[in-house]
C-alpha positions in Angstrom: 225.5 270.6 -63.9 221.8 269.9 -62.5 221.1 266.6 -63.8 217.6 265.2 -63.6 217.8 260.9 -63.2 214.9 258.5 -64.3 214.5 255.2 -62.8 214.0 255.9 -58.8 216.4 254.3 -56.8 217.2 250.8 -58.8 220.4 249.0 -59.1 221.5 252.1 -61.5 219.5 255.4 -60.4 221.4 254.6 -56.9 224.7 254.3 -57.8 224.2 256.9 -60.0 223.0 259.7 -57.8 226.1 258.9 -55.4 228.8 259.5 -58.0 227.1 262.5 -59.4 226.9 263.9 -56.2 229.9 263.0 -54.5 231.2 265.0 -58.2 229.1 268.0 -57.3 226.7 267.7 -59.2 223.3 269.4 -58.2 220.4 265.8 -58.8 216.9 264.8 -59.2 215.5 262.1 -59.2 212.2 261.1 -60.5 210.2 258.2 -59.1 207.0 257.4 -58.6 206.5 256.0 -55.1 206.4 259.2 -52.6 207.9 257.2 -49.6 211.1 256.8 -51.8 211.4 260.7 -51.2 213.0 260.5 -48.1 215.9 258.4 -49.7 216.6 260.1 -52.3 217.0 263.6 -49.9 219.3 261.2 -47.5 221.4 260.9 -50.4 221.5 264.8 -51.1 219.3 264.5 -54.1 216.2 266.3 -55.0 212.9 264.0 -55.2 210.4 264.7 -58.0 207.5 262.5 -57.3 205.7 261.6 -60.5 205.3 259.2 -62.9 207.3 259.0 -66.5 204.0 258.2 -68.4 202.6 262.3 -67.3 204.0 264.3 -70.5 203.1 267.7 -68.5 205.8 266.3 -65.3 208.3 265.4 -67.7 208.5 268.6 -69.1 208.4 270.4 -65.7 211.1 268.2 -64.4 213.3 268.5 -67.2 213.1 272.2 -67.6 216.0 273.7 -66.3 218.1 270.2 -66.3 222.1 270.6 -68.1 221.5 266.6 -68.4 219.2 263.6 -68.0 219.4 260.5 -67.6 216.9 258.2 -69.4 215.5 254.8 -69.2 212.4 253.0 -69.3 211.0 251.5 -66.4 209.7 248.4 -66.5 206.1 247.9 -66.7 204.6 244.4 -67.8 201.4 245.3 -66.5 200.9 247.1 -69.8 199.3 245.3 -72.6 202.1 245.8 -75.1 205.8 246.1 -73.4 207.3 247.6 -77.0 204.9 250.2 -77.3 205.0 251.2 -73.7 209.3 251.3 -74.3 208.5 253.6 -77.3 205.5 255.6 -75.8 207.9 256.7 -73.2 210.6 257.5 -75.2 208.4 260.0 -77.4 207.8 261.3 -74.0 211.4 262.1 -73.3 212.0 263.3 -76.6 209.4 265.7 -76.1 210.8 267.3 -73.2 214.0 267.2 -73.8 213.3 269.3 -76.7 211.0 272.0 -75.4 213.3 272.0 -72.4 216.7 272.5 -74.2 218.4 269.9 -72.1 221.9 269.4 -73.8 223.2 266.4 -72.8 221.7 262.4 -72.3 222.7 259.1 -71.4 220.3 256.8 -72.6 219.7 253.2 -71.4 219.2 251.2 -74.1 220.5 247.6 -75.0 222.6 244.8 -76.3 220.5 243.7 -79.3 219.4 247.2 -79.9 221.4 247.5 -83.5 218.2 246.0 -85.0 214.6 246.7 -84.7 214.2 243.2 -84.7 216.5 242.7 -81.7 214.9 240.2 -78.9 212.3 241.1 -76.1 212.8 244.8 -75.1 215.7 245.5 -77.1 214.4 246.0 -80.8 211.7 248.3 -78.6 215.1 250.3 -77.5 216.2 250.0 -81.4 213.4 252.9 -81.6 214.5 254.6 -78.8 217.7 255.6 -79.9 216.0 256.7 -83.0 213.7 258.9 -81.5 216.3 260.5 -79.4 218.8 260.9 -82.0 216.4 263.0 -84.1 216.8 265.6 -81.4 219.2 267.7 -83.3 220.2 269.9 -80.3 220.9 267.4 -77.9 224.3 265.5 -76.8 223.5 261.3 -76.3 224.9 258.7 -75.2 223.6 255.0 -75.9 224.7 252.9 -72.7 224.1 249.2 -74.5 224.3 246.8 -71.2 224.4 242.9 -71.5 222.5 240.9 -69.4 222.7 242.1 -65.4 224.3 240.4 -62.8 221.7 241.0 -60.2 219.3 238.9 -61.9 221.0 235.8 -61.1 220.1 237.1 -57.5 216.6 235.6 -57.9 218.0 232.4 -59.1 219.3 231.9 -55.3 215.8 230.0 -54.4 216.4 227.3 -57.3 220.0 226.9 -56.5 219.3 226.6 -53.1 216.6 223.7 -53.5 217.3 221.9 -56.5 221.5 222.6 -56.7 221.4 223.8 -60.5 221.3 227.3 -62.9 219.9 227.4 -65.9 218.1 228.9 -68.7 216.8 228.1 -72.2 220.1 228.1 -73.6 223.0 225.6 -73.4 226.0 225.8 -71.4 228.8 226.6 -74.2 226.4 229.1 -75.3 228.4 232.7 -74.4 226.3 235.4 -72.9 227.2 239.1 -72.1 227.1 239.6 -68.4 226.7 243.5 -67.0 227.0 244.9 -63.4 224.8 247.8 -62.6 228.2 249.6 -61.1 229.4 249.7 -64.1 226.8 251.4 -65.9 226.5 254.2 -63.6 230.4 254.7 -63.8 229.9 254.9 -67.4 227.2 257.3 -67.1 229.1 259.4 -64.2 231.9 259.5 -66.3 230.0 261.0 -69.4 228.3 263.4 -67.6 231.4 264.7 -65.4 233.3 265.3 -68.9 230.5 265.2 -71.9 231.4 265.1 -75.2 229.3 266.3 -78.6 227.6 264.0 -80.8 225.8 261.2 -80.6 227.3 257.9 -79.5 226.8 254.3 -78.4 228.9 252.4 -75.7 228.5 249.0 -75.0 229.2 248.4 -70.9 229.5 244.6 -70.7 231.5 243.7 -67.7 232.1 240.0 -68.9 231.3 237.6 -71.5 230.7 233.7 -70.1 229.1 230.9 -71.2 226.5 229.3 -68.9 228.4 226.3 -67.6 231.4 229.3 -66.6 228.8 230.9 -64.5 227.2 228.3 -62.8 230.5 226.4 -62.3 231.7 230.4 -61.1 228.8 231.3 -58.9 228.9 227.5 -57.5 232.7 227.8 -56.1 231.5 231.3 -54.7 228.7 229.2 -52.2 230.7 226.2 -51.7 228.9 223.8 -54.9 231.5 223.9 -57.4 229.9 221.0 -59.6 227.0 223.5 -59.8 225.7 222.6 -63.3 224.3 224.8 -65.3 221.0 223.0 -67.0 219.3 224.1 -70.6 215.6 223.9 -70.5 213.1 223.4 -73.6 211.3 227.3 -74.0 208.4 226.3 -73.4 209.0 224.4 -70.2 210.6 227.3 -68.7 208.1 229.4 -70.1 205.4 227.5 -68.3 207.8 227.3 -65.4 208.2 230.9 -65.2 204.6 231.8 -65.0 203.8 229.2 -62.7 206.3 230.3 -60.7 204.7 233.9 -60.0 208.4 235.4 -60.0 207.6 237.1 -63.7 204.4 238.4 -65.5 203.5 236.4 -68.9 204.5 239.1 -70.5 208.2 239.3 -68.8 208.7 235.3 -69.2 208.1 235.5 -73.1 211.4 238.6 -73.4 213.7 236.2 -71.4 212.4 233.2 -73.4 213.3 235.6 -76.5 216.3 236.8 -75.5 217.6 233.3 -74.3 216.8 232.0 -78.3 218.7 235.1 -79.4 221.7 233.9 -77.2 221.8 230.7 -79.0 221.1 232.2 -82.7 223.7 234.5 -81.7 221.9 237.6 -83.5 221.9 239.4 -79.8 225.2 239.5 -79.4 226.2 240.0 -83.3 227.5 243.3 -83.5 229.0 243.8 -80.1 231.4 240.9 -81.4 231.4 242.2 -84.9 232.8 245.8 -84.1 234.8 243.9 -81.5 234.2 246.0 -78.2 235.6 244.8 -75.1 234.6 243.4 -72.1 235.4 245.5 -69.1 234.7 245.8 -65.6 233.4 244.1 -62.9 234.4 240.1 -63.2 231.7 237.3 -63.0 234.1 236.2 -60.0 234.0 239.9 -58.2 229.9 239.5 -58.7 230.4 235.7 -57.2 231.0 237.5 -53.9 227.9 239.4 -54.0 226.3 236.3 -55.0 227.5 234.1 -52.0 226.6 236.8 -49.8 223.1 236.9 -51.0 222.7 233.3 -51.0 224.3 232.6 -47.4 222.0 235.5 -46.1 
């Protein structure tokens, strides 16, 4: 199939274009920054340099495609994240339509069931709304948990202060997600694609916080690693101050993080009972240690 992939080269669209690929697949992928062209030609893919928010590229781009891929890229230099999310997704919609493209996986969320889900996903709620009203087209919902990789850019703070944390305590159970996994799912959808539209949650493991930090500490050699719960508005403040996140990205991991401990994020991944599946929190330890011993 030709199968057009939003998202650049991230932790997904890279993993992604490989397996599709290696499956013989004929890809492009869309990005924005033009020195990312040259990748994505090393990897056998076609670049189309352009930028998601361009209504008139997105239908180009799509035009012809068997298949897309779609998610929303982060931008948090936007006044308003959830209507950027759902400005986007009218965009897809759009093309998709006019270009006839059959098939989708969509990115969307845990927490998307309800359009009151916490920080980007009730935004992705609307997504899957918009995209399911295509009556033409083939979707699937990919619904991640929370991704391994970000605990990546918690290496610093381990590092100098010997802890992990967030605003939620340690017994509190969190849906963990490796980026590998997602792509497989979406490789595996595209190399044999059913009709319909559906939803698949892809949550590699479910741990509380004192698991993974107590996990992630035996991987680096700190096994009493403890995993600390900070007040929201402390690591709110910490957050912004810190320069790692925008205002705007702080306040969704805030929101998710009180979601976590309500328990309305994960509510009906544990009601319908899906299960976890994939990469272990102690297979991503590994990854971990090698980042932080770098």
């Amino acid at each position: 199939m030709n199968i057009t992939i939003t998202g650049s080269l991230g932790n997904i669209g890279r993993r992604l274009t490989a397996k599709l690929i290696a499956s013989g697949h004929t890809v492009t992928v869309i990005s924005s920054n033009d020195q990312r062209a040259d990748e994505i030609r090393q990897l056998q893919a076609i670049p189309a340099i352009g930028s998601v928010s361009d209504a008139a590229f997105l239908q180009q781009v799509f035009t012809g495609a068997d298949a897309v891929f779609t998610m929303v890229p982060p931008d948090f230099s936007v006044p308003d994240h959830h209507t950027h999310i759902r400005e986007t997704a009218a965009r897809y919609a759009q093309a998709i339509a006019t270009a006839g493209v059959k098939y989708v996986v969509n990115l969307s969320s845990v927490g998307a069931h309800t359009p009151e889900g916490a920080g980007p996903s009730g935004a992705h709620y609307h997504v899957e709304q918009q995209l399911n009203a295509l009556t033409v087209t083939n979707i699937l919902h990919i619904r991640p948990g929370m991704f391994y990789t970000n605990f990546l850019g918690a290496v610093p703070v381990v590092k100098q202060h010997h802890m992990l944390g967030n605003n939620f305590d340690a017994a509190v159970s969190a849906a963990l997600t490796h980026p590998e996994d997602i792509a497989s799912a979406a490789a595996a959808y595209f190399n044999a694609p059913v009709t319909g539209k559906h939803i698949r949650y892809v949550v590699s493991d479910v741990r509380t916080g004192g698991e993974i930090a107590a996990t992630l500490g035996r991987a680096i050699g700190m096994p009493e690693l403890p995993w600390v719960s900070f007040p929201d508005e402390a690591m709110l403040q910490s957050l912004v101050q810190s320069g790692m996140t925008t205002a705007a990205e702080s306040f969704y991991i805030i929101e998710i993080g009180k979601a976590l401990r309500n328990g309305s994020l994960l509510e009906d991944f544990l009601r319908q009972q899906h299960q976890a599946g994939g990469q272990s929190l102690e297979a991503f330890a590994k990854e971990f240690a090698q980042v932080y011993h770098a």
